[in-house]
DOVODREN-31737 format. One record per residue (C-alpha): x, y, z; residue in three letters; residue number from 1. Coordinates in steps of 0.02 Angstrom, whole numbers, always signed. Last residue first. Layout:
N
pt xx X&yy Y&zz Z&res Ala&n NUM .
...
//
This chain:
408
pt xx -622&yy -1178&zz +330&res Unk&n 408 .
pt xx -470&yy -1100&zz +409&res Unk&n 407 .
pt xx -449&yy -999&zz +542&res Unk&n 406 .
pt xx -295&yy -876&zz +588&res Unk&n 405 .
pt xx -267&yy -875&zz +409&res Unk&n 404 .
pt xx -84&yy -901&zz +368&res Unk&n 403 .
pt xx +80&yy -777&zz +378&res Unk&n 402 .
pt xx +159&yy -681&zz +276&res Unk&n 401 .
pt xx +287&yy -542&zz +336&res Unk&n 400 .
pt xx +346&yy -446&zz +168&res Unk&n 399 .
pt xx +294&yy -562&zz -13&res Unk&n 398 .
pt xx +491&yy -495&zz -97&res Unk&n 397 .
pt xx +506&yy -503&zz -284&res Unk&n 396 .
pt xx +654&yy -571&zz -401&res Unk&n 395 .
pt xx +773&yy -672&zz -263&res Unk&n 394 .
pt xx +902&yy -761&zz -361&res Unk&n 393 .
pt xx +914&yy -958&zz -313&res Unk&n 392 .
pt xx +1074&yy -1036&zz -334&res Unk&n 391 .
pt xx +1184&yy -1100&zz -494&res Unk&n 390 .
pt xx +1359&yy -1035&zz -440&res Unk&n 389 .
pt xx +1500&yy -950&zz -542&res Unk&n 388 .
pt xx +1457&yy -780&zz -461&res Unk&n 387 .
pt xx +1289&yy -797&zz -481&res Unk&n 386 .
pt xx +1190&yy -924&zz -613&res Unk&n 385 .
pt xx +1009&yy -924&zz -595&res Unk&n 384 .
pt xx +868&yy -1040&zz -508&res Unk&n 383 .
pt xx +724&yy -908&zz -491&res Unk&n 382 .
pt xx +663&yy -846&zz -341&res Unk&n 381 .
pt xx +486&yy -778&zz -273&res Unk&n 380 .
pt xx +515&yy -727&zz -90&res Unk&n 379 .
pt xx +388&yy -765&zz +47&res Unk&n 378 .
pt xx +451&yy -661&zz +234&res Unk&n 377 .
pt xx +408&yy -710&zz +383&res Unk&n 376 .
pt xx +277&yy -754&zz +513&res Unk&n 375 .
pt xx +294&yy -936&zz +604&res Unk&n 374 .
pt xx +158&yy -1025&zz +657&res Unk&n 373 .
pt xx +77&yy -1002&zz +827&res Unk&n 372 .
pt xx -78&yy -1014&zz +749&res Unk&n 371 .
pt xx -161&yy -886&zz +860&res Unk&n 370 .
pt xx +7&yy -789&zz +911&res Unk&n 369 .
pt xx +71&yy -792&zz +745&res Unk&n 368 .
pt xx +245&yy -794&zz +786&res Unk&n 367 .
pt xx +423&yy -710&zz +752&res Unk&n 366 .
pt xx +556&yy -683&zz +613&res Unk&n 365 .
pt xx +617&yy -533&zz +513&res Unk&n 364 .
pt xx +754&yy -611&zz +382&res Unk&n 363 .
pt xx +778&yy -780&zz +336&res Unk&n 362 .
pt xx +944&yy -762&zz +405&res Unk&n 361 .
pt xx +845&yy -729&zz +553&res Unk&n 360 .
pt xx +841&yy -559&zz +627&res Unk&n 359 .
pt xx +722&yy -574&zz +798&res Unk&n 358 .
pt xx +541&yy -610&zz +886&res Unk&n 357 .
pt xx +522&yy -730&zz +1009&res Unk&n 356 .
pt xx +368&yy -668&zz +1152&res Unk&n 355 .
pt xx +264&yy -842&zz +1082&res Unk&n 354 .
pt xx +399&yy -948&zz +1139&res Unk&n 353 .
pt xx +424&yy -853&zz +1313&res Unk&n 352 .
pt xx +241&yy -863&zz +1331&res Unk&n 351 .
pt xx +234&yy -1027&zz +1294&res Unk&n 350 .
pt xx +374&yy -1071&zz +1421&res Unk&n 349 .
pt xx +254&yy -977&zz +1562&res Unk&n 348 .
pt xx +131&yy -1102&zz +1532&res Unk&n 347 .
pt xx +266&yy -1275&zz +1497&res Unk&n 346 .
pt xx +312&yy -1236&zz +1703&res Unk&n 345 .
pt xx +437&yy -1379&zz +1688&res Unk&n 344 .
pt xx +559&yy -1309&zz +1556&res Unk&n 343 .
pt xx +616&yy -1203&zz +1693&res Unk&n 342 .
pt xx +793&yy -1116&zz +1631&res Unk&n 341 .
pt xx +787&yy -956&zz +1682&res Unk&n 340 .
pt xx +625&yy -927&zz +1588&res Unk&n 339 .
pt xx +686&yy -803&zz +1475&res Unk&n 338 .
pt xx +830&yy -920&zz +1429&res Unk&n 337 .
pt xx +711&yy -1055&zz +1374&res Unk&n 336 .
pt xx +618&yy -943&zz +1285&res Unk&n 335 .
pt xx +790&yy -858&zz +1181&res Unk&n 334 .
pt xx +865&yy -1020&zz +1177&res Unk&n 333 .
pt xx +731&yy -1115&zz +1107&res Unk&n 332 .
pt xx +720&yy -1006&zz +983&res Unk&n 331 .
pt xx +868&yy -1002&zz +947&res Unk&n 330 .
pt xx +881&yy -1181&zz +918&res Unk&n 329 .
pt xx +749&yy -1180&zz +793&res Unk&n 328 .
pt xx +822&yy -1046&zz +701&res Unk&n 327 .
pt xx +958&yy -1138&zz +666&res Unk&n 326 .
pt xx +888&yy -1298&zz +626&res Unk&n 325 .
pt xx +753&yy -1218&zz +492&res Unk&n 324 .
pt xx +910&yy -1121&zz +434&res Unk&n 323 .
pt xx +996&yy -1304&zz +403&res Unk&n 322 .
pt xx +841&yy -1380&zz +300&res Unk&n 321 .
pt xx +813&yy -1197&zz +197&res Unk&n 320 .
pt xx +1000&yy -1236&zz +128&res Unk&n 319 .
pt xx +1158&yy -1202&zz +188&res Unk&n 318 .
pt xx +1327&yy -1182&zz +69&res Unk&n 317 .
pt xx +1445&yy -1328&zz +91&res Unk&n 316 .
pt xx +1614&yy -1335&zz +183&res Unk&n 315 .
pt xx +1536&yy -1410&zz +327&res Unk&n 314 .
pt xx +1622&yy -1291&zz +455&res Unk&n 313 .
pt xx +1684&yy -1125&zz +360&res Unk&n 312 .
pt xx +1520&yy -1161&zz +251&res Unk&n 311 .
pt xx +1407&yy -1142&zz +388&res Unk&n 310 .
pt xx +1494&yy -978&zz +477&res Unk&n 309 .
pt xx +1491&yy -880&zz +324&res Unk&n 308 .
pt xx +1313&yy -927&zz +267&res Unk&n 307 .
pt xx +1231&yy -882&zz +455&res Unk&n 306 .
pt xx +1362&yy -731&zz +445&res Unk&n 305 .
pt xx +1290&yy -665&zz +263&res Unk&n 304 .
pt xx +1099&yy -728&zz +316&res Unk&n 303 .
pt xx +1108&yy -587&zz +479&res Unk&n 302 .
pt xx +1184&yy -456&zz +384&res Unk&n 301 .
pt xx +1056&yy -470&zz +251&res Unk&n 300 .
pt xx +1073&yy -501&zz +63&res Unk&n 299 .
pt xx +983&yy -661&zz +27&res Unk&n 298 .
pt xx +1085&yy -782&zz -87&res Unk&n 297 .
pt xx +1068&yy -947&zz +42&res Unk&n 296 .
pt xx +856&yy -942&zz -21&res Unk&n 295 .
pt xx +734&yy -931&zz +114&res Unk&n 294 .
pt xx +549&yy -929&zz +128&res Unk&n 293 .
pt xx +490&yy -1013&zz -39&res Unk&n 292 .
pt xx +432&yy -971&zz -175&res Unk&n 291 .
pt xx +486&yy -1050&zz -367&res Unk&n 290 .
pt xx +527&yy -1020&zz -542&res Unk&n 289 .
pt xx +656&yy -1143&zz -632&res Unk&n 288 .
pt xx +737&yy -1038&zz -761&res Unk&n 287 .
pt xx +925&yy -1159&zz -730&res Unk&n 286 .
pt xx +882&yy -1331&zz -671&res Unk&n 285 .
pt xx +954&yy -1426&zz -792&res Unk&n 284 .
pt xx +1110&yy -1329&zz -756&res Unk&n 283 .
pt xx +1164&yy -1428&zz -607&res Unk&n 282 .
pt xx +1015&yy -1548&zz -518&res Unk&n 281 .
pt xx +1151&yy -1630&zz -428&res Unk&n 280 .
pt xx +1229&yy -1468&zz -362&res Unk&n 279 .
pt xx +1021&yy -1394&zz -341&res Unk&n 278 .
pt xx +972&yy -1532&zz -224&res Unk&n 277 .
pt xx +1043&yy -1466&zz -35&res Unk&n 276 .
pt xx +1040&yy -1282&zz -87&res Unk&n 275 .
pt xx +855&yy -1306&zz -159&res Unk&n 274 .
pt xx +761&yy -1322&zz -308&res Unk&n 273 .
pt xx +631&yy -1435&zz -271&res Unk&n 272 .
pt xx +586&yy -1346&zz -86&res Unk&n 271 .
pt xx +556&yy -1214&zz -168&res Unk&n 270 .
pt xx +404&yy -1263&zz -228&res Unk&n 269 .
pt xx +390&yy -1269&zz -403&res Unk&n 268 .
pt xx +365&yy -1189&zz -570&res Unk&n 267 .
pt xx +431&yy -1247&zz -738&res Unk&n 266 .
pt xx +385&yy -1171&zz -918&res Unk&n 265 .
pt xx +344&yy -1302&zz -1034&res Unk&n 264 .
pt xx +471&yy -1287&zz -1189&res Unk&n 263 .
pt xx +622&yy -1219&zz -1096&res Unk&n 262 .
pt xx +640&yy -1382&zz -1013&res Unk&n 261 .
pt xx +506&yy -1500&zz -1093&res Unk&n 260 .
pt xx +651&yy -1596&zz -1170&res Unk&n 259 .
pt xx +621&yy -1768&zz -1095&res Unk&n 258 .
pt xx +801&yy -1746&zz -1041&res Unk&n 257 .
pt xx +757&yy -1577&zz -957&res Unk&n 256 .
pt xx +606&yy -1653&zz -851&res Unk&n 255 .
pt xx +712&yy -1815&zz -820&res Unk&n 254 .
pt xx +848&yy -1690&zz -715&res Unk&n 253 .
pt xx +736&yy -1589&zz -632&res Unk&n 252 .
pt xx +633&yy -1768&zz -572&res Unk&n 251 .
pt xx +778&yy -1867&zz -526&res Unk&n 250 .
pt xx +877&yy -1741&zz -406&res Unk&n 249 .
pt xx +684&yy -1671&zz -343&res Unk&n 248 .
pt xx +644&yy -1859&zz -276&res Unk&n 247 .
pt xx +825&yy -1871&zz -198&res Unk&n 246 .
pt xx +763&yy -1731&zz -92&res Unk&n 245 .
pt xx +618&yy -1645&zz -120&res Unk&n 244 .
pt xx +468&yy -1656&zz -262&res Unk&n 243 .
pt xx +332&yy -1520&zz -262&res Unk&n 242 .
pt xx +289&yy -1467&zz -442&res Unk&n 241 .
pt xx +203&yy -1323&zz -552&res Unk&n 240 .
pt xx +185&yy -1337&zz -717&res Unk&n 239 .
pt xx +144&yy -1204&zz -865&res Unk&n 238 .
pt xx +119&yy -1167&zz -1052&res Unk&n 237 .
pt xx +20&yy -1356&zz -1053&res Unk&n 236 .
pt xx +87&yy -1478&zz -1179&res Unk&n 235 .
pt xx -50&yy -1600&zz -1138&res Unk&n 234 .
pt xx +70&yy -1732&zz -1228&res Unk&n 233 .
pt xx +215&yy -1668&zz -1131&res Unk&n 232 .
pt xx +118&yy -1690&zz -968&res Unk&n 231 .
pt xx +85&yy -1860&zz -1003&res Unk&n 230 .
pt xx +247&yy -1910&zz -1049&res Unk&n 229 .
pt xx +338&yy -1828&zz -878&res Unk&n 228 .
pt xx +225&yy -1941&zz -788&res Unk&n 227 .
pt xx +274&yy -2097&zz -880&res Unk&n 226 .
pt xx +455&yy -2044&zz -880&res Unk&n 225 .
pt xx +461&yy -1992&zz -672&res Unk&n 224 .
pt xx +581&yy -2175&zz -651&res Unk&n 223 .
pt xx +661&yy -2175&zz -473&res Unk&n 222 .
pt xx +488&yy -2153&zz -382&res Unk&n 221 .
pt xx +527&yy -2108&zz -178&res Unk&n 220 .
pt xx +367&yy -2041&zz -143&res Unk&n 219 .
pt xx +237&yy -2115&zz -257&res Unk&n 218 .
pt xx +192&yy -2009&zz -428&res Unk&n 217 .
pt xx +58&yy -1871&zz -392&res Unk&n 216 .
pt xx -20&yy -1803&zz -573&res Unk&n 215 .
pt xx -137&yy -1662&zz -559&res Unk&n 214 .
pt xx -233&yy -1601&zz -703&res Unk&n 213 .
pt xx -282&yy -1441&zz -826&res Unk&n 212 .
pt xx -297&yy -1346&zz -666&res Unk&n 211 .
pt xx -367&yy -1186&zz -731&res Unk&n 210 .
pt xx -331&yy -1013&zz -647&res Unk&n 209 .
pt xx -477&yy -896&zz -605&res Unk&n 208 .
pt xx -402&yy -776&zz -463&res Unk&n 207 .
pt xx -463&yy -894&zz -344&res Unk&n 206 .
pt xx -403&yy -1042&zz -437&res Unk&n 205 .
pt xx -221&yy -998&zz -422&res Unk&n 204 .
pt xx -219&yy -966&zz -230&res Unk&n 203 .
pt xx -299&yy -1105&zz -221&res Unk&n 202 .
pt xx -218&yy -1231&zz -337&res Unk&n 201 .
pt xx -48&yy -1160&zz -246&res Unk&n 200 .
pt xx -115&yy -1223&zz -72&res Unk&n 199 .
pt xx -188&yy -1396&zz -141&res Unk&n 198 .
pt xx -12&yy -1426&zz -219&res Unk&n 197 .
pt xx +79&yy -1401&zz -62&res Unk&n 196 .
pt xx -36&yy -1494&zz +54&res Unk&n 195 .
pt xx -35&yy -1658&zz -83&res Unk&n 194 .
pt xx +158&yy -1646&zz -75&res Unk&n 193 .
pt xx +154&yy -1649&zz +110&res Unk&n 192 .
pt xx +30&yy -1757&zz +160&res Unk&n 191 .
pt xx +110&yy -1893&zz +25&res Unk&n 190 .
pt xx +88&yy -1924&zz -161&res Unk&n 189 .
pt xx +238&yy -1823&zz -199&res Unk&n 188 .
pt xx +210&yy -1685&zz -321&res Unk&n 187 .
pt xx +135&yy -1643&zz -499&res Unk&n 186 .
pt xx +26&yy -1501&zz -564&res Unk&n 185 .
pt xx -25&yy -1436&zz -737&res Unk&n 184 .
pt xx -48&yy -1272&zz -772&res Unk&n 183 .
pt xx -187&yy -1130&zz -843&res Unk&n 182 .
pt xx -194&yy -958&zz -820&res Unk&n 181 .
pt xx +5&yy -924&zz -868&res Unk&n 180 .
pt xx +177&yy -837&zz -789&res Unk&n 179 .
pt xx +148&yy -686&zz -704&res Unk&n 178 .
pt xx -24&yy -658&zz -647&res Unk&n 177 .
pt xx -77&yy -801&zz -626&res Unk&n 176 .
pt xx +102&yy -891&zz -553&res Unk&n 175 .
pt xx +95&yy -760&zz -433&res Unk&n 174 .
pt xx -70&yy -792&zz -352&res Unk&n 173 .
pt xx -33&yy -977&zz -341&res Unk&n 172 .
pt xx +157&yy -926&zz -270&res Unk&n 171 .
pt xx +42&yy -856&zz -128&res Unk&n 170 .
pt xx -46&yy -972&zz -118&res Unk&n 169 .
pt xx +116&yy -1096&zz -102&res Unk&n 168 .
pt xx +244&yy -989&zz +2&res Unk&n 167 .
pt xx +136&yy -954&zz +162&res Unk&n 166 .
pt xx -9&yy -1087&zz +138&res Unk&n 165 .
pt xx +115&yy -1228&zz +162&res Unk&n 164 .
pt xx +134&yy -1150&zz +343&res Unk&n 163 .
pt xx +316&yy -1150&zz +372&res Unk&n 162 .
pt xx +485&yy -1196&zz +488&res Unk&n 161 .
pt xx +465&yy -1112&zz +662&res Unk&n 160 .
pt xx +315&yy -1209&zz +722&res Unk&n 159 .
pt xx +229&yy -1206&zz +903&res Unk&n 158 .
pt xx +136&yy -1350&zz +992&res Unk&n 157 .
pt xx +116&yy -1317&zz +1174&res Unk&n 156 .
pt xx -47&yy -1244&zz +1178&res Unk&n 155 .
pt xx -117&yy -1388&zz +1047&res Unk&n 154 .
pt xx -256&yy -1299&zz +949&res Unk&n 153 .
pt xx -216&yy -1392&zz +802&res Unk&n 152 .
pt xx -247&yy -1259&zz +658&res Unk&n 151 .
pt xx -62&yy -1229&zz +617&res Unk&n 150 .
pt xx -31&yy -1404&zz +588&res Unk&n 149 .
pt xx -173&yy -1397&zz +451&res Unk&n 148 .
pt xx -49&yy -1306&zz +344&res Unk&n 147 .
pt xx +49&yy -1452&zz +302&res Unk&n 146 .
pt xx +215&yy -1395&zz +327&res Unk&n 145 .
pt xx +311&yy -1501&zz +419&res Unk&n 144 .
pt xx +507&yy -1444&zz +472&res Unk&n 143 .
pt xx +561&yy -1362&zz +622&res Unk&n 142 .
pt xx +401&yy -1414&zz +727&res Unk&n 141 .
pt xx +446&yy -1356&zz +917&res Unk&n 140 .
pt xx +362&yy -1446&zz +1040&res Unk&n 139 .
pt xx +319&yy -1458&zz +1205&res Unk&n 138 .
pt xx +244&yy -1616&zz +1270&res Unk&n 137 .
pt xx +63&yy -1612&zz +1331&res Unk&n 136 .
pt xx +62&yy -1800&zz +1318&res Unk&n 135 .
pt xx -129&yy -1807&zz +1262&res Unk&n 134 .
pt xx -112&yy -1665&zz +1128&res Unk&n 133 .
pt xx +66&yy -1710&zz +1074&res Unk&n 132 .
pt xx +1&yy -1900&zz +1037&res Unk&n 131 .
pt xx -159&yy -1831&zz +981&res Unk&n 130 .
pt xx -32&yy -1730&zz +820&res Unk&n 129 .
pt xx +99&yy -1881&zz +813&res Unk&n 128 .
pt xx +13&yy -1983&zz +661&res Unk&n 127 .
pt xx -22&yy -1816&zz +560&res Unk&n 126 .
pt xx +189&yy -1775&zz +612&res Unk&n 125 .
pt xx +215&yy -1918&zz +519&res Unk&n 124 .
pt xx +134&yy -1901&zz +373&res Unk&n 123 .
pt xx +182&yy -1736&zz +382&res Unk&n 122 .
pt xx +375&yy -1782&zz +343&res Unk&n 121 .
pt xx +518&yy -1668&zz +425&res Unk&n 120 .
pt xx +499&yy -1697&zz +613&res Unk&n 119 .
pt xx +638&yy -1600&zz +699&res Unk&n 118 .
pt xx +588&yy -1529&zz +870&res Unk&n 117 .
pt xx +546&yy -1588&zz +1039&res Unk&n 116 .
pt xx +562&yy -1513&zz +1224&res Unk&n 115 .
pt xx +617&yy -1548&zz +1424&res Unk&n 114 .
pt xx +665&yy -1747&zz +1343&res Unk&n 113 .
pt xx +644&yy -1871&zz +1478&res Unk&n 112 .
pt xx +694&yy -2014&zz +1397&res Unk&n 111 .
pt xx +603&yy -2137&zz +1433&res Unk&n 110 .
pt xx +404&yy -2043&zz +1423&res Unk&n 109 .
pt xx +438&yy -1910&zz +1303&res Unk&n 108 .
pt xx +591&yy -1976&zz +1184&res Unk&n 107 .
pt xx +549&yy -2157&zz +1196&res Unk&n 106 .
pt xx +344&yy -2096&zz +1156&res Unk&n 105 .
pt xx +430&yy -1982&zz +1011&res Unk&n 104 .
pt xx +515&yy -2154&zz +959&res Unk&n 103 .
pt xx +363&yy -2246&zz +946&res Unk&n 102 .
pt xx +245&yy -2110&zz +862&res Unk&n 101 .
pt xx +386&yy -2088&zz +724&res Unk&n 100 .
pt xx +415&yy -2263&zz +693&res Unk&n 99 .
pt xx +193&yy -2293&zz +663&res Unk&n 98 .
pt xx +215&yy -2135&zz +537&res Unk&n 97 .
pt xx +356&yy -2176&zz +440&res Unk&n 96 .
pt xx +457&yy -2084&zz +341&res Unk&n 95 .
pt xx +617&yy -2173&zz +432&res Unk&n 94 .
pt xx +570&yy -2085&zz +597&res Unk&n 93 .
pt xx +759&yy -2090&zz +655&res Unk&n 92 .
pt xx +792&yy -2034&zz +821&res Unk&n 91 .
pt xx +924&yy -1900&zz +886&res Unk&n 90 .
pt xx +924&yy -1846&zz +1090&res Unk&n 89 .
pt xx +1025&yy -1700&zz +1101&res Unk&n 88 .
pt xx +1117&yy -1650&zz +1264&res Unk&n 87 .
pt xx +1119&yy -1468&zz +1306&res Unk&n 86 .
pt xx +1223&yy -1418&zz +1485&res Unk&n 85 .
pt xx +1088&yy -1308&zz +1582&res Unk&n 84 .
pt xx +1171&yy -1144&zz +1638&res Unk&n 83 .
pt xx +1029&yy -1035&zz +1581&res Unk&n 82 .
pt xx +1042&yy -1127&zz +1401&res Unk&n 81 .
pt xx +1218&yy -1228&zz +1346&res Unk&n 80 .
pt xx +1330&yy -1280&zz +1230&res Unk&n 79 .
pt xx +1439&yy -1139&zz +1213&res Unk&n 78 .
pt xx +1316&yy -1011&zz +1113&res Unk&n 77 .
pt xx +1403&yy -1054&zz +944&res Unk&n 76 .
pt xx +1416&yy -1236&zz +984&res Unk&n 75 .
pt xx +1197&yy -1236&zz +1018&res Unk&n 74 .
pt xx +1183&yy -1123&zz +853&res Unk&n 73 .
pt xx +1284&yy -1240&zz +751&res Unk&n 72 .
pt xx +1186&yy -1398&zz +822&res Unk&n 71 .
pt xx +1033&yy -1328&zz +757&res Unk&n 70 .
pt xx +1098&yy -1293&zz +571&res Unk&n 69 .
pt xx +1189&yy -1476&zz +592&res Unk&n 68 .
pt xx +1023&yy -1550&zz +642&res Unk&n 67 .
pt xx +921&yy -1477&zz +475&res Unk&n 66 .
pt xx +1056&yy -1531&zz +353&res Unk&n 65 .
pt xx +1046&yy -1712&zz +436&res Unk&n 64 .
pt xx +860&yy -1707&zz +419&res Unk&n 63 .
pt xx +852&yy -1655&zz +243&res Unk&n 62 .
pt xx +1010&yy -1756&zz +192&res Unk&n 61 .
pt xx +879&yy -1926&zz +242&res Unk&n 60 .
pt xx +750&yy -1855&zz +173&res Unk&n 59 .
pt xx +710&yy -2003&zz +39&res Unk&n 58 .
pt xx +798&yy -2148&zz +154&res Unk&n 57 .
pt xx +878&yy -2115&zz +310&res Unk&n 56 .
pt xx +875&yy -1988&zz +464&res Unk&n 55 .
pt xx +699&yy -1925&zz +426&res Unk&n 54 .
pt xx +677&yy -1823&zz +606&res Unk&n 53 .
pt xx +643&yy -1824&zz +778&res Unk&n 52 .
pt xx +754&yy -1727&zz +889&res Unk&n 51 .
pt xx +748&yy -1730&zz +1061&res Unk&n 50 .
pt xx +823&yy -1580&zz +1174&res Unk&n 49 .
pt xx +873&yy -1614&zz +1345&res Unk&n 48 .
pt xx +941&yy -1477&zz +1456&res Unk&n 47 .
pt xx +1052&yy -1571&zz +1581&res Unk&n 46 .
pt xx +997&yy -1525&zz +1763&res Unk&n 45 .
pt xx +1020&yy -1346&zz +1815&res Unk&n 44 .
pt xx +818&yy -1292&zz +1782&res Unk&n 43 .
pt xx +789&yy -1466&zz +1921&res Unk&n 42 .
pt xx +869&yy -1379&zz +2069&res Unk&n 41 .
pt xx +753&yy -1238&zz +2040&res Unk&n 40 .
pt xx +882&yy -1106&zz +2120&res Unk&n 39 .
pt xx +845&yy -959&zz +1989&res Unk&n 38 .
pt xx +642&yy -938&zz +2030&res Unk&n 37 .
pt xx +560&yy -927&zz +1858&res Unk&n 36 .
pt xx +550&yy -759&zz +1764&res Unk&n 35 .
pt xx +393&yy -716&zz +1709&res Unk&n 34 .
pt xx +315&yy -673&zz +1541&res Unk&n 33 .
pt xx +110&yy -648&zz +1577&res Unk&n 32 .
pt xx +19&yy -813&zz +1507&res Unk&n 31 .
pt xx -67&yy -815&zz +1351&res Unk&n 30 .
pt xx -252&yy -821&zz +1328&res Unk&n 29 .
pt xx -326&yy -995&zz +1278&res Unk&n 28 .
pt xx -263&yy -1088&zz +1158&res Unk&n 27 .
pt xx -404&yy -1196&zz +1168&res Unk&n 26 .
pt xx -516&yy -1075&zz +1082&res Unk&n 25 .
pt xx -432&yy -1096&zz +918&res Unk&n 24 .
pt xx -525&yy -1274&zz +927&res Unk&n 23 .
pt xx -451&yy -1443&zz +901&res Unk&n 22 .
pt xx -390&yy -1515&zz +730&res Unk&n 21 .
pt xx -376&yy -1690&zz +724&res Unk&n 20 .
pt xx -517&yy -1741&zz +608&res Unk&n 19 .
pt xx -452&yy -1582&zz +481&res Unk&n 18 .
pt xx -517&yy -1424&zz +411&res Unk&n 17 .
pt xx -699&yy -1412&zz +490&res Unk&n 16 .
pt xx -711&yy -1416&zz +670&res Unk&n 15 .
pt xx -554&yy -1312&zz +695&res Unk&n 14 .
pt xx -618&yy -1152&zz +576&res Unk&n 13 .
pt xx -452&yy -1128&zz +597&res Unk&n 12 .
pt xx -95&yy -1517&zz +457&res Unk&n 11 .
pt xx +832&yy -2324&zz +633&res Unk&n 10 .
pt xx +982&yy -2227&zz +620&res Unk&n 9 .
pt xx +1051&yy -2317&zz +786&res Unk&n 8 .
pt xx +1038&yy -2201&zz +935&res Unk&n 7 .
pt xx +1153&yy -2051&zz +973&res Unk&n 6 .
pt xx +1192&yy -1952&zz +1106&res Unk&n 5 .
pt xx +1240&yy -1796&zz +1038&res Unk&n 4 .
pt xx +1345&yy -1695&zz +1171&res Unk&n 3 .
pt xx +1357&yy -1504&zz +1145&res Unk&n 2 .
pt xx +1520&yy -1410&zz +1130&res Unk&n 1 .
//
């Protein structure tokens, strides 16, 4: 078993996309895999992992989801990497960017974490991005996905979770061809809700869609009637939405009580109708179309034991959250491992990363090794009924996407 030490719950063309963004050329060309000398005194020390995530408030089952996918792997494996005993460092961000910079300094510069993962909100991954530059920290983003992050030039900055562009354009592009030319659009006014809806209005646009309007509520609204108002009295034939976590609950549930379910047709994200939101969203969420990378009803070997195994020890099916977590962690064990251990020599660690490549529960996993974003499948899903349970039913397969490797 691995030891949590716990703490109180307290975004290429580079020069263009985004203030922060540093050139593609800074990545540099990647270093030959090696295998570190076996006696480094320091590669037996504790490994230390930190993770930074959205403990409490809006993503608060998010973040917990995403640590108890990680910390699944880590058990599974015995608790350790290349004989280095795993101890996880857990801070809270709270959603907030000036937090999240603090406690990634505690975790970097007090307590000596060897990597970093976790970070669920963009807004506060934006704040962290020169932080990760300057500190040359490695990290590991298992949840942001702004799709600037993939255009930050930072050689030690890798992301297993998702681009926004992956599932979003391309759900865009769907959307056109399959369920209307014009749509409304909603989502969290945040980085991350304003990401995903730019992404779909692109891949929408671009074959000729219409944006009729975007509405972003605040994250965290309890009350979506105005919003839901407006868009019944443009009565478009489509929406498309990015809410998660509590925000999703509220919003699939006051879309069908306003009575535009089965009126308006409903698109999303899908991160909106997920494994962690879709038991409080019940029926009213039923017909909801959406992309995303993942859905707990995929039929591989790989998702049927990662499904198995999750439920036999939280008793609740996974969602996107815990197979970010999960893969995550093997990642890091695969690089770490293939560096006996050394977390020190961060070059030859890259090249580990960037050498991953496996069966996720997902399905086929591994990196862009410009971006180095995560490639993987997109599946278009719609909320359905199986075996007795509402999940998401996978009705087309988008095979190994992955982003631009610049963007203007």
């Amino acid at each position: 078993m691995t030891h949590a030490r716990r703490t109180p719950a307290s975004p290429r063309s580079a020069t263009t996309r985004r203030r922060f963004l540093g050139g593609a050329a800074a990545l540099g060309t990647t270093v030959a895999l090696g295998r570190a000398p076996a006696v480094l005194a320091q590669s037996r020390a504790p490994l230390r992992i930190g993770v930074l995530n959205s403990f409490s408030k809006v993503f608060a089952a998010l973040a917990n989801a995403n640590l108890q996918g990680m910390q699944m792997y880590f058990d599974q494996i015995g608790g350790s990497i290349a004989g280095r005993k795993i101890e996880i460092v857990r801070e809270d961000d709270e959603i907030n960017p000036q937090v999240g910079l603090q406690k990634l300094k505690k975790m970097v510069e007090s307590d000596k974490c060897d990597v970093i993962t976790g970070i669920q909100a963009s807004n506060v991954l934006g704040a962290a991005v020169e932080y990760f530059r300057q500190s040359r920290a490695f990290f590991l983003c298992s949840g942001a996905g702004a799709t600037a992050f993939s255009y930050t030039g930072i050689p030690y900055f890798f992301r297993c979770s998702i681009s926004g562009f992956q599932p979003h354009h391309a759900m865009g592009e769907w959307y056109y061809d399959n369920v209307a030319k014009e749509a409304v659009l909603s989502g969290s006014d945040f980085a991350g809700g304003r990401d995903t809806l730019n992404e779909f209005k692109v891949g929408f646009t671009k074959k000729g869609g219409k944006v009729i309007k975007e509405i972003y509520p605040p994250l965290g609204t309890g009350d979506f009637s105005a919003y839901l108002a407006d868009i019944r009295s443009i009565n478009p034939p489509g929406t498309y939405h990015f809410y998660a976590g509590t925000d999703a609950v509220r919003f699939v549930k006051q879309y069908a009580e306003f009575g535009l379910k089965g009126k308006i047709k409903c698109t999303a994200s899908g991160f909106m109708v997920e494994s962690d939101v879709l038991p409080s969203q019940g029926r009213d969420a039923l017909g909801i179309l959406s992309s995303l990378h993942y859905s707990d009803a995929l039929d591989n070997a790989e998702n049927k034991k990662f499904v198995a195994d999750y439920r036999a020890k939280h008793k609740e099916f996974p969602s996107v959250y815990s197979e970010y977590g999960y893969v995550a962690a093997r990642c890091f064990h695969e690089a770490i491992q293939r560096v006996d251990g050394n977390t020190q020599d961060k070059d030859k660690l890259r090249a580990a990363m960037l050498a991953v490549k496996f069966n996720a529960p997902r399905g086929p996993f591994s990196f862009n090794p410009v971006t180095q974003n995560s490639i993987h499948n997109i599946y278009i899903r719609e909320v359905a009924e199986l075996d007795g349970r509402i999940t998401n039913k996978i009705i087309s397969t988008i095979p190994e996407v992955r982003e631009p490797n610049t963007r203007s």
